[in-house]
C-alpha positions as CSV (number, residue, x, y, z in Angstrom):
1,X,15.0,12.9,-41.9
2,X,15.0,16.2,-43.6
3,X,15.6,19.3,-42.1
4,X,13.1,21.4,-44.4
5,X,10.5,22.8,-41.4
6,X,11.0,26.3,-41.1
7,X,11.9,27.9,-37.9
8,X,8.7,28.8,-36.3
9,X,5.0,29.9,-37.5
10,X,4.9,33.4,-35.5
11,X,0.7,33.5,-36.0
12,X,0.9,30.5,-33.1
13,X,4.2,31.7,-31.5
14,X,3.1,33.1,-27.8
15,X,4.9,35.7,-25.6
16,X,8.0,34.1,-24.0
17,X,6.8,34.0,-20.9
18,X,3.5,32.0,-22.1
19,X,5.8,28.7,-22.0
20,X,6.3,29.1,-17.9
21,X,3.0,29.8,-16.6
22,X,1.3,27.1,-13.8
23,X,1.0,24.0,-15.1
24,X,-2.6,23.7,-13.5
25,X,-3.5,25.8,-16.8
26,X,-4.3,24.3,-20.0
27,X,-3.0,27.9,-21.3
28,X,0.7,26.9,-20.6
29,X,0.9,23.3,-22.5
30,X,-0.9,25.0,-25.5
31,X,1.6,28.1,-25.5
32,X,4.4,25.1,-25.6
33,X,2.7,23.0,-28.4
34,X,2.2,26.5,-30.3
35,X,5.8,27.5,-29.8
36,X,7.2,25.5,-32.9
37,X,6.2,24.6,-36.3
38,X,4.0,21.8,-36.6
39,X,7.3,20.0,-38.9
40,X,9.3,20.3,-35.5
41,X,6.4,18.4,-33.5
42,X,6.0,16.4,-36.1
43,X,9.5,15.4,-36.2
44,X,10.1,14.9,-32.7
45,X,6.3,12.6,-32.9
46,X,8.1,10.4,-35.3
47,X,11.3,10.1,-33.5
48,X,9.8,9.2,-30.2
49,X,7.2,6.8,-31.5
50,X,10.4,5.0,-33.7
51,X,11.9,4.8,-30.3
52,X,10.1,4.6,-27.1
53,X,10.8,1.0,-26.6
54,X,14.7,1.9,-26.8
55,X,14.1,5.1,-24.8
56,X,12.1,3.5,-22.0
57,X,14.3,0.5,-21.6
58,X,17.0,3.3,-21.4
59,X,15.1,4.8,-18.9
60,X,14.1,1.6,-16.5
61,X,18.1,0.0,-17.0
62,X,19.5,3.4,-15.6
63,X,16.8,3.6,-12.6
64,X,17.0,-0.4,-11.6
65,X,20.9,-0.1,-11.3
66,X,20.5,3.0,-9.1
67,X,21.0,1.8,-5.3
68,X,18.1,3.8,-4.1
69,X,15.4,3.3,-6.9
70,X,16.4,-0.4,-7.5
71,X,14.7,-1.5,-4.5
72,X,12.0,-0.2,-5.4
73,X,11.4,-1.7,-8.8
74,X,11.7,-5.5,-10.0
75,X,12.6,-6.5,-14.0
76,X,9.6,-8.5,-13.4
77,X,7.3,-5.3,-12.7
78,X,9.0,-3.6,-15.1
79,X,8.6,-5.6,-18.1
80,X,5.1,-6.8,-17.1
81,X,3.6,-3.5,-16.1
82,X,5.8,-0.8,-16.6
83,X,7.3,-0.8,-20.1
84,X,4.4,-0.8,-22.1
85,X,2.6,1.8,-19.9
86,X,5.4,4.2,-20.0
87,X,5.8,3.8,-23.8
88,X,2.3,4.9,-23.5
89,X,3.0,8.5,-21.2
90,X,5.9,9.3,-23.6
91,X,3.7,9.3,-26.6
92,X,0.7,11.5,-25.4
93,X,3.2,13.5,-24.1
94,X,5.4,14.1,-27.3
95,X,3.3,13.1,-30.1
96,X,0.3,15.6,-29.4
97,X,-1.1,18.3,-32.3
98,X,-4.5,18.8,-31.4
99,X,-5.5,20.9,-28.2
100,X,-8.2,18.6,-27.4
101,X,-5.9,16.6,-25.7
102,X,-4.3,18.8,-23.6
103,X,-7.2,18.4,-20.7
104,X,-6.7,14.6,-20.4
105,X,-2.7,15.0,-20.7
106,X,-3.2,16.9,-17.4
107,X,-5.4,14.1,-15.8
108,X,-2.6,11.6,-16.8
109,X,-0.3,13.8,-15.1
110,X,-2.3,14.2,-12.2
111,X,-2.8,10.5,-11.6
112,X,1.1,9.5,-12.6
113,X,2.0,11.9,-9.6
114,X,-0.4,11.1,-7.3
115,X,0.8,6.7,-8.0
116,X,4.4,8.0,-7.1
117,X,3.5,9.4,-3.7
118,X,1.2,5.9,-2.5
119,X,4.3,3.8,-3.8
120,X,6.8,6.3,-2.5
121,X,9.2,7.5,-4.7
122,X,10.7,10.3,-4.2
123,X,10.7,13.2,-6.5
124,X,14.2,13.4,-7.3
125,X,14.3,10.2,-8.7
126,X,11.4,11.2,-11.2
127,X,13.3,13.9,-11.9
128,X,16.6,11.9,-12.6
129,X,14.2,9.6,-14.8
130,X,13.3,12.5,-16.8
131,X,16.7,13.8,-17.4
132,X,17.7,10.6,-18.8
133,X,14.8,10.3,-21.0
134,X,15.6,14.0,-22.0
135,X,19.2,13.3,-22.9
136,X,18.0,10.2,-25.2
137,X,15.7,12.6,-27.0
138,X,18.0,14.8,-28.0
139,X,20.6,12.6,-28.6
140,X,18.3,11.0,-31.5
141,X,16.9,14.3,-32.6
142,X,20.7,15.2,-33.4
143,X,21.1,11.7,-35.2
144,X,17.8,12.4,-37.2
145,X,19.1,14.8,-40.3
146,X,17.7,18.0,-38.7
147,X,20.6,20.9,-38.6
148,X,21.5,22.2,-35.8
149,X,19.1,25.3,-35.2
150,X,16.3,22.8,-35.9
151,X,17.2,20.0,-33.2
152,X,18.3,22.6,-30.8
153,X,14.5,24.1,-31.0
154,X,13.1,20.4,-31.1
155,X,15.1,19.7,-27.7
156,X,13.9,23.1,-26.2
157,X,10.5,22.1,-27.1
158,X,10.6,18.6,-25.6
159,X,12.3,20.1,-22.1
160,X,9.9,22.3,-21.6
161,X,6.9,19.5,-22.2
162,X,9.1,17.3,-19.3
163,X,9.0,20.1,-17.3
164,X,5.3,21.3,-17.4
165,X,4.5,17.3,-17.2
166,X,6.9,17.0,-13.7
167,X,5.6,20.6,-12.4
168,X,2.2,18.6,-12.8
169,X,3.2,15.3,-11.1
170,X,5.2,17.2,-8.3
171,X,1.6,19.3,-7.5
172,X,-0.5,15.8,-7.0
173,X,2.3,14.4,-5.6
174,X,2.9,16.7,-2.9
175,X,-0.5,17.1,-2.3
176,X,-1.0,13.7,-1.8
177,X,2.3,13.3,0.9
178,X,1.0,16.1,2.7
179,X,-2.4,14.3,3.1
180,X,-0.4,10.9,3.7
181,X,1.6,12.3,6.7
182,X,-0.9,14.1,8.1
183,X,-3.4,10.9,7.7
184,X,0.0,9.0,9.1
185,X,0.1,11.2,12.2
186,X,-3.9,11.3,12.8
187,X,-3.8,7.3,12.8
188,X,-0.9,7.0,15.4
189,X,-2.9,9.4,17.4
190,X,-5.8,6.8,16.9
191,X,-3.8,4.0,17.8
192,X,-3.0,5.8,20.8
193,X,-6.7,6.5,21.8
194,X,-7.5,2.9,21.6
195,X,-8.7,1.1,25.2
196,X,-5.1,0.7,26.5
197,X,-6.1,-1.4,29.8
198,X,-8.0,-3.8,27.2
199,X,-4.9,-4.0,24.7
200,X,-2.6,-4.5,27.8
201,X,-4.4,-7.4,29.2
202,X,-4.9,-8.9,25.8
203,X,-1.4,-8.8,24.8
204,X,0.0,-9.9,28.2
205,X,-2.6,-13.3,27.6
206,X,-1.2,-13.8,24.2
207,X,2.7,-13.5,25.6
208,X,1.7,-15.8,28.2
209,X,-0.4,-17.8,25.9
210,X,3.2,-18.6,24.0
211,X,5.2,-18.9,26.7
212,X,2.9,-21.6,28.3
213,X,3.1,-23.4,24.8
214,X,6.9,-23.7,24.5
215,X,6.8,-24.9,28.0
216,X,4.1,-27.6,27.1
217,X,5.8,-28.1,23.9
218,X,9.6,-28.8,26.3
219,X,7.7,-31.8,27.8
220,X,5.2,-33.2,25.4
221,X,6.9,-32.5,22.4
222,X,6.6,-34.8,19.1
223,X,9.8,-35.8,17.7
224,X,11.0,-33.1,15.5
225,X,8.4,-31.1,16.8
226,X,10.1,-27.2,17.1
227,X,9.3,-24.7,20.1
228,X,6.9,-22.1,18.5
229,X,8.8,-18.4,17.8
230,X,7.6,-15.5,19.6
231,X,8.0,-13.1,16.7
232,X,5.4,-15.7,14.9
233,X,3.0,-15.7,17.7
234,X,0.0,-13.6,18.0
235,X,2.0,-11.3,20.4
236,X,4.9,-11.2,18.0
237,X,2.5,-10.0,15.1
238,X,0.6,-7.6,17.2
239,X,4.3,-5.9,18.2
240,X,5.4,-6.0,14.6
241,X,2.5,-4.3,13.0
242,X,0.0,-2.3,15.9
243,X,2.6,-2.2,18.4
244,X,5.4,-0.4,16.4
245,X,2.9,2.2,15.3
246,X,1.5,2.3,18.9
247,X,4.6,3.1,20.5
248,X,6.7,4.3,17.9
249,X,9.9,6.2,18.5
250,X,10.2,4.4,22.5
251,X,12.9,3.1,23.3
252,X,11.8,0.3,25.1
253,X,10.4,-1.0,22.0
254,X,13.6,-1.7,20.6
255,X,14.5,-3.3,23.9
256,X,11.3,-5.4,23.8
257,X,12.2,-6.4,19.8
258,X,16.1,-7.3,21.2
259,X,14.6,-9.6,23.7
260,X,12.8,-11.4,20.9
261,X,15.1,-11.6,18.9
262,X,17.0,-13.6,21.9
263,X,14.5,-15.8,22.5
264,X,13.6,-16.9,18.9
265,X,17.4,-17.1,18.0
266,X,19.7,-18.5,21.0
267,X,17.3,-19.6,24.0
268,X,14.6,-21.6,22.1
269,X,17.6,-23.4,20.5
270,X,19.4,-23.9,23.4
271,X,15.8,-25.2,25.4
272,X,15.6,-28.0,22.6
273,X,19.2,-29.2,22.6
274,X,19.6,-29.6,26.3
275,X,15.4,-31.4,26.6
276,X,16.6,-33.7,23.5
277,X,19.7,-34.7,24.8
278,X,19.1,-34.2,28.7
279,X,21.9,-31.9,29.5
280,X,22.5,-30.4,32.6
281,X,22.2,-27.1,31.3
282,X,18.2,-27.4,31.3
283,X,17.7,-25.7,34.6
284,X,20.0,-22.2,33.5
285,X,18.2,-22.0,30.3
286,X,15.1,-22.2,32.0
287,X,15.9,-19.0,34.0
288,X,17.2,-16.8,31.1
289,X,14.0,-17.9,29.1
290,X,11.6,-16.7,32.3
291,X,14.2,-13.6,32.7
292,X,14.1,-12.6,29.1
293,X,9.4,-13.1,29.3
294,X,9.8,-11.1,32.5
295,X,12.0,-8.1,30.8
296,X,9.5,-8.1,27.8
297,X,6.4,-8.0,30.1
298,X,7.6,-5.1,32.1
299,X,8.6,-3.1,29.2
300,X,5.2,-3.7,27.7
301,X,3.5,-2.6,30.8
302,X,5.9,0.3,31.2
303,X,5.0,1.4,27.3
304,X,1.5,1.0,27.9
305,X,2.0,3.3,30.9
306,X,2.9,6.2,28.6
307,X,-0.3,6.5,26.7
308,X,-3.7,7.9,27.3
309,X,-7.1,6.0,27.2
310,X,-9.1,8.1,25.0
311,X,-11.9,7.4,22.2
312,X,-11.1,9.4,19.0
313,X,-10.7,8.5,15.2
314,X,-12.6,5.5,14.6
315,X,-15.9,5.3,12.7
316,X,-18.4,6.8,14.6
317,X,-21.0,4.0,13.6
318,X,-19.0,1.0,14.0
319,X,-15.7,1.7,15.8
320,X,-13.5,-0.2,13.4
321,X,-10.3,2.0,11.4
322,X,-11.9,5.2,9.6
323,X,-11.2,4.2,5.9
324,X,-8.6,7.8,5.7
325,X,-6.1,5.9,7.6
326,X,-6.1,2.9,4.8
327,X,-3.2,4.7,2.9
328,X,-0.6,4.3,6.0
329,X,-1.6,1.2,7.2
330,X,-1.6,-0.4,3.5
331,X,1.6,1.7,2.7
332,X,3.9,0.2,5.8
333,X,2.4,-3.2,5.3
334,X,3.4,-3.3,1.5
335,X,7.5,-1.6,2.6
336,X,7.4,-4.6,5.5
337,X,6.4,-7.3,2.6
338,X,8.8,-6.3,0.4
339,X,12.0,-5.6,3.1
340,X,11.3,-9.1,4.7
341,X,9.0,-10.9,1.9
342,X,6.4,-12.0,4.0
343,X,2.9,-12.5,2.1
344,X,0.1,-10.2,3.7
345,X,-3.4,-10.4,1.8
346,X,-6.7,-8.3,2.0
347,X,-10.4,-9.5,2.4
348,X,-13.4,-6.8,1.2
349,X,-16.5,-7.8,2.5
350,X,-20.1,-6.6,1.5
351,X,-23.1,-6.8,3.4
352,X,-25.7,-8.6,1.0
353,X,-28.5,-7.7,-0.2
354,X,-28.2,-4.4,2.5
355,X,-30.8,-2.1,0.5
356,X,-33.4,-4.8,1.2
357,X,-32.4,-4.5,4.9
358,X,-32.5,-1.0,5.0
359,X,-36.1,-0.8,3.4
360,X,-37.2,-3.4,5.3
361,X,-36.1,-2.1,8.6
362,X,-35.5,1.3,8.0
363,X,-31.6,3.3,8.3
364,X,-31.3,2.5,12.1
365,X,-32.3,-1.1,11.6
366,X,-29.6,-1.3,8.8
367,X,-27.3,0.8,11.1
368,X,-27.9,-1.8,13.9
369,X,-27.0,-4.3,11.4
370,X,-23.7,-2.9,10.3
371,X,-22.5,-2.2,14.0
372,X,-22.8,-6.1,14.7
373,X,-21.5,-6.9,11.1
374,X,-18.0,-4.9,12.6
375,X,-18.2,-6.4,15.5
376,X,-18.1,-10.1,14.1
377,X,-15.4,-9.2,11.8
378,X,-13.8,-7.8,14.5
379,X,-14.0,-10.3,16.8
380,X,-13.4,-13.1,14.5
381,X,-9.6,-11.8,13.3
382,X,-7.0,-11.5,15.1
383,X,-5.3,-8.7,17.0
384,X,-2.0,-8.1,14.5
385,X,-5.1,-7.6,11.4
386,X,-6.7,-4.6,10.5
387,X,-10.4,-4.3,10.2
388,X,-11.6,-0.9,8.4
389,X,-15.6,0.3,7.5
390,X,-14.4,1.0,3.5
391,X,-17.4,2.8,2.8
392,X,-21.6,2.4,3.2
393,X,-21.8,-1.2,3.9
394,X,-18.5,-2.6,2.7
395,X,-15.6,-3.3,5.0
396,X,-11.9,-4.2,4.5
397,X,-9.4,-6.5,6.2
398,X,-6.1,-6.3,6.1
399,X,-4.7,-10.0,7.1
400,X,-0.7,-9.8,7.6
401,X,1.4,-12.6,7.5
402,X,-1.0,-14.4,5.3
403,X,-0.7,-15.9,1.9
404,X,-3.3,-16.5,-1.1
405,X,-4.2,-20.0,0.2
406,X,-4.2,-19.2,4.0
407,X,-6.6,-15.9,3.0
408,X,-9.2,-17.9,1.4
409,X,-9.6,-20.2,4.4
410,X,-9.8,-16.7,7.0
411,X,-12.4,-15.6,4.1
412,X,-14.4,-19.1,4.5
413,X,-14.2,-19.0,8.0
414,X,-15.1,-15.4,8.6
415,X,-18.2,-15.7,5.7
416,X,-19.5,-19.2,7.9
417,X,-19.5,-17.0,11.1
418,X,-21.1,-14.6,9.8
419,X,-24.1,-16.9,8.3
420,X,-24.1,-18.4,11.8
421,X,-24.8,-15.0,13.9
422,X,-28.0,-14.5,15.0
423,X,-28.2,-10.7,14.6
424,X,-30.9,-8.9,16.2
425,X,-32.7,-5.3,15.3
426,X,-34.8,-3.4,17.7
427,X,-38.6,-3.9,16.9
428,X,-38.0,-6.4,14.4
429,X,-36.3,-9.4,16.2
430,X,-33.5,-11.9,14.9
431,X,-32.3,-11.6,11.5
432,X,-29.8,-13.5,9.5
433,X,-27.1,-11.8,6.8
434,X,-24.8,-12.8,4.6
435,X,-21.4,-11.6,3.0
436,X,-19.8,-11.8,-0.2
437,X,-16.0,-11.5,0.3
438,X,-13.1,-10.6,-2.8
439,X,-10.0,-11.7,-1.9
440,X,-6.5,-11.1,-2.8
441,X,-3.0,-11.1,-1.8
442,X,0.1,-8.8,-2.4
443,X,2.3,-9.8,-5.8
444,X,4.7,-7.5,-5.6
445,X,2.9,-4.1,-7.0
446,X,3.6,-1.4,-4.6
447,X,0.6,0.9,-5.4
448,X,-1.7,-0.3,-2.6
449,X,-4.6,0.5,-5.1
450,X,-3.8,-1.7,-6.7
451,X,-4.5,-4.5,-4.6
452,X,-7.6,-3.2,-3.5
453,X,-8.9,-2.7,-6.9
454,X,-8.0,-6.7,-7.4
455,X,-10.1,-7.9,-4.5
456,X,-13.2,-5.6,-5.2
457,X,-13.1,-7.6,-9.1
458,X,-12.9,-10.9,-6.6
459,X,-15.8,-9.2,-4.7
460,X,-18.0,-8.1,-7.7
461,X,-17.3,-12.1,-8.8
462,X,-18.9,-13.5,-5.6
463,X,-22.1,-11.4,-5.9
464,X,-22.6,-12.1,-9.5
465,X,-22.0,-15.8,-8.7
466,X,-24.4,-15.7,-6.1
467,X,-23.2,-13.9,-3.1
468,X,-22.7,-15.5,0.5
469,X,-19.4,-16.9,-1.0
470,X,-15.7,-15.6,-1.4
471,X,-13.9,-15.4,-4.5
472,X,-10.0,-15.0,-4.9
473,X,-8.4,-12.6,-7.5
């Protein structure tokens, strides 16, 4: 490539200090673009468009061998998802010449930073990304023909493009941790404000529930048949996903996790040997699985103990999970399915054909309707899922431990009850509703948008299709 661009044109050059203003202001990208020739943005255009593929594998080979950002990624996300888009944000960023495309450069920005903070990476890693993508740059400007003076301007011009782009992404981002950890904090103080004396008796049921099972199981078992785990019982879901947030930072709920731990790994082992082969060891296994229920019901009841009964931050109209504390349930569900890759899916449901209800019935009629709507869904999941209002008369359900197929059958089974209550609106007697249900189940992507944004496609589907049906994504 020649090196024939002159050094600047002054009649676009700004002030120096022009190139550091906020990067909230279209004013600062502009003085940037403006302060070199258009030969030097030209040049660096062409270079980066020859190369992007080369610079963004560069890029994704240096962050996936990191030990912290690895974990984060997959090669299969990466060449699926992430290559191609990325090619994409280093070419509006670098091969710009017209200031009408400054303003949607910053919305890009904007939305880049705000993806890092619901996936969770942290900004240092963007910034190590971004030095390695400046080093590559400027190592092929020098290999491109321009002289020295030339590529050294060229490589000033590109840092200070990275850096007005990360100023950007490090203002949405922050902005949208701060709003995550104080939504985080607001939904523990939620869980805590649930009916504790209901949740206490209802978990104590379900941890008798399993013990009575493995005990039935001991003496009627099937050959082959295996004693059912606690941590896969209804109790051992509940204290992996509510209970954790519930009571977190206690003690005893590390003690209460040990003790399951022993039960699923050594006692339930131990209770099948001796009942298969009839070993006299029965009897003392017997008392260290009733010791070890004991321990985890008084720990429960102690932890229960510690919190308040109060009624605060659901939705006022129908008591399910206010839609602002989606981002940390969704986010600590999608870091649990990727640490221990179990499935968890999501059901969005839609009241149908709700306008007609409404101007049949009037707003309180169709508020009457909605509050029963929660409380089927409600009733009809269990107690380790989380049911949220997701806006006017759509609700979401967040189904852990729950794969593609096993979704579909909660969303057929949850649609049927539904079309088999009887609900009933003041003045106007018994009515019958429907739902349409999208459905879809984690792959992998850890923007929990994402996911939602599959199922309400699945949701759309089923009302085009018909409605009173669920569709998968």
């Amino acid at each position: 490539m020649s090196s024939s661009c002159s050094s600047s044109d002054s009649s676009f050059r700004p002030s120096a200090p022009a190139c550091y203003e906020s990067a909230s202001r279209a004013q600062a990208w502009v003085a940037v673009y403006q302060s070199v020739d258009a030969c030097t943005r030209g040049q660096v255009a062409a270079v980066v468009a020859d190369s992007a593929g080369d610079l963004v594998s560069a890029f994704y080979s240096t962050l996936l061998a990191d030990p912290e950002a690895g974990p984060r990624l997959s090669h299969d996300i990466v060449a699926t998802r992430l290559h191609g888009a990325m090619q994409g944000w280093l070419k509006s960023l670098l091969c710009v010449r017209e200031q009408g495309d400054i303003e949607a450069l910053l919305v890009t920005q904007k939305k880049v930073g705000e993806v890092h903070a619901r996936v969770h990476i942290p900004i240092h890693l963007v910034m190590a990304g971004a030095r390695i993508l400046k080093n590559e740059i400027a190592a092929r400007l020098r290999d491109s023909g321009l002289d020295g003076a030339s590529a050294s301007r060229a490589t000033q011009y590109v840092c200070n493009l990275f850096d007005l782009a990360l100023e950007q992404m490090s203002r949405a981002f922050m902005r949208d941790v701060n709003r995550g950890a104080r939504n985080d904090e607001a939904y523990r103080l939620f869980a805590l404000g649930q009916n504790i004396a209901t949740e206490r008796e209802r978990q104590r049921a379900a941890l008798l529930e399993w013990s009575q099972a493995v005990l039935i199981g001991l003496h009627y078992r099937e050959p082959d048949q295996v004693l059912p785990r606690l941590s896969g019982s209804e109790f051992g879901l509940w204290l992996q996903h509510k209970g954790a947030v519930l009571f977190e930072g206690a003690p005893a709920l590390g003690q209460i996790a040990d003790a399951v731990a022993q039960l699923d790994g050594a006692v339930l082992p131990q209770l099948m040997r001796s009942a298969r082969e009839g070993l006299d060891t029965l009897p003392a296994h017997m008392r260290e699985f009733q010791e070890l229920v004991g321990r985890i019901k008084h720990l429960l009841n102690g932890l229960f103990d510690l919190v308040a009964e109060l009624e605060s931050g659901s939705d006022p109209l129908t008591h399910v999970l206010n839609r602002r504390f989606l981002p940390s349930v969704m986010g600590r569900e999608i870091m649990i399915a990727t640490r221990e890759r179990r499935p968890f899916s999501v059901l969005l449901l839609d009241v149908d054909h709700f306008k007609a209800i409404n101007d049949a019935h009037g707003h309180g009629g169709g508020d009457q309707v909605l509050r029963q709507f929660a409380e089927v869904v409600h009733q009809s999941c269990r107690s380790s899922d989380f049911v949220f209002r997701y806006g006017g008369e759509e609700f979401l359900v967040v189904l852990v431990d729950t794969d593609a197929q096993a979704a579909m059958v909660a969303a057929e089974k949850l649609r049927a009850e539904i079309r088999r209550h009887v609900f009933r609106v003041a003045e106007a007697g018994e009515l019958r509703v429907t739902t349409s249900i999208g459905v879809a189940s984690f792959d992998g992507h850890p923007d929990y948008a994402y996911l939602i944004e599959r199922a309400d496609r699945a949701l759309y589907r089923a009302k085009r299709a018909g409605r009173n049906r669920a569709e998968a994504a």
